[in-house]
N, C-alpha and C positions, 0 to 999 in steps of 0.2 A: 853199684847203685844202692845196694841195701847194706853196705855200710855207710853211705851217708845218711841216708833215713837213721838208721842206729845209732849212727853222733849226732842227729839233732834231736831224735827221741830223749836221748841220755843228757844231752845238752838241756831241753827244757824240764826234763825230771828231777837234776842237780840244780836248778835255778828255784823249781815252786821247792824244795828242800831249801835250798838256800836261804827264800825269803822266809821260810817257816821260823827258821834259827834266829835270821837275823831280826825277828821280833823281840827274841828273846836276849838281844845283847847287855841291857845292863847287869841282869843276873848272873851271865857270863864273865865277866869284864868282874864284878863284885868276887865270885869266886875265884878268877885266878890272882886275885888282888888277896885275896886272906888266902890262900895258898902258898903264894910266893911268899908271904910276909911270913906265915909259922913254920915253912918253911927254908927260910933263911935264917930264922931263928936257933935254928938245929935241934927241932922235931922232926921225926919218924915222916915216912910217907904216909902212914894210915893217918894218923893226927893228922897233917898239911890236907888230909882229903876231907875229913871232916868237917875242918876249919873251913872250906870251900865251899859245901857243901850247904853250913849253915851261915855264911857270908848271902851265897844268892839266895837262899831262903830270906834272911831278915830284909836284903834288900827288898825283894817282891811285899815281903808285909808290909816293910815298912809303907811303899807305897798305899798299898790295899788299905792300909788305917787313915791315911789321909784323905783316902777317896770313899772312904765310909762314914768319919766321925767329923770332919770339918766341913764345914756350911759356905767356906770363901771360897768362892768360884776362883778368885785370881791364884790362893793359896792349889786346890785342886789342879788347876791347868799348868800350875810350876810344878806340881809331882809328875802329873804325866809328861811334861818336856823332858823331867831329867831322864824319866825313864824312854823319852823317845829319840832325844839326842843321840845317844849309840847307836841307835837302831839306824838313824837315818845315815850317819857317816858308815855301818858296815852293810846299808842298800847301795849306797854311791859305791862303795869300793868292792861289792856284787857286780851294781852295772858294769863299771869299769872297768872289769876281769874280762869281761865277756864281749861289751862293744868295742872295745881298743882294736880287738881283731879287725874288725868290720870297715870302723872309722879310722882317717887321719885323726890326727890329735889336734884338736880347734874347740870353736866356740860349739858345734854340732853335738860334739861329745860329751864338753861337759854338761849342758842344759840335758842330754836324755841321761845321764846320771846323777844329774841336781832333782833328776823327775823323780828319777830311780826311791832315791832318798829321802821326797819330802811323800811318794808312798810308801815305803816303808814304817815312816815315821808316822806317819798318820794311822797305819794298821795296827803299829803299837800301841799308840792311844786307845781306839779304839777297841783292842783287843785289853788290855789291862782295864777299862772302864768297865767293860760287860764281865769281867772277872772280878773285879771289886765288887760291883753293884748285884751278882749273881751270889757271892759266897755272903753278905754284910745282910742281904735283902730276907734272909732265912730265919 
């Protein structure tokens, strides 16, 4: 009995982790995109980590500068999509690491991982806005 308490404890501890990250996917996704890239080039590992490193960096500014300096709301709400689009596809493929077990594979499954995803996606919003608007606002 208390090891199933202990795999659902650990089970819900590795999900709010999970969603933590997957806030943070384009960053993600930006750095191992300028990683593989310098590093395919045939640089060094310390270089390729670098280049990674200041990959998800410029991505996050770049966003942050759009959400500080331009005044077009439709301009504004296309930064936060790119930046929430990842986010929302690695909430859905969160869910559905996890509910697969639970559920057949149907219509059930995907709409609570379509859910999955459009909260995540909206957490990213959200969380990059009050991050723009908290660093720009100083």
């Amino acid at each position: 009995m208390s090891l199933v308490l202990l795999a659902i404890s650990l089970s819900i501890a590795l999900g709010v982790l999970a969603f933590r990250f997957a806030v943070f996917a384009l960053p993600v996704m930006a750095g191992m995109a300028a990683f593989l890239q310098v590093h395919g080039g045939g640089a060094g590992f310390g270089l390729s980590f670098l280049a990674g490193l200041a990959g998800a960096a410029l991505s996050v500014a770049f966003v942050i500068v759009i959400l500080g300096f331009v005044r077009n709301p439709f301009l504004r709400l296309g930064a936060l999509g790119l930046f929430a689009v990842p986010a929302a596809v690695a909430g859905y493929a969160l869910a559905h690491g996890v509910v697969k077990h639970a559920l057949d594979p149907g219509v059930m499954l995907t709409l609570i991982c379509g859910g999955c995803g459009a909260v995540v996606a909206v957490a990213a919003m959200i969380n990059l806005n009050a991050l723009g608007e908290g660093l720009l606002d100083r």
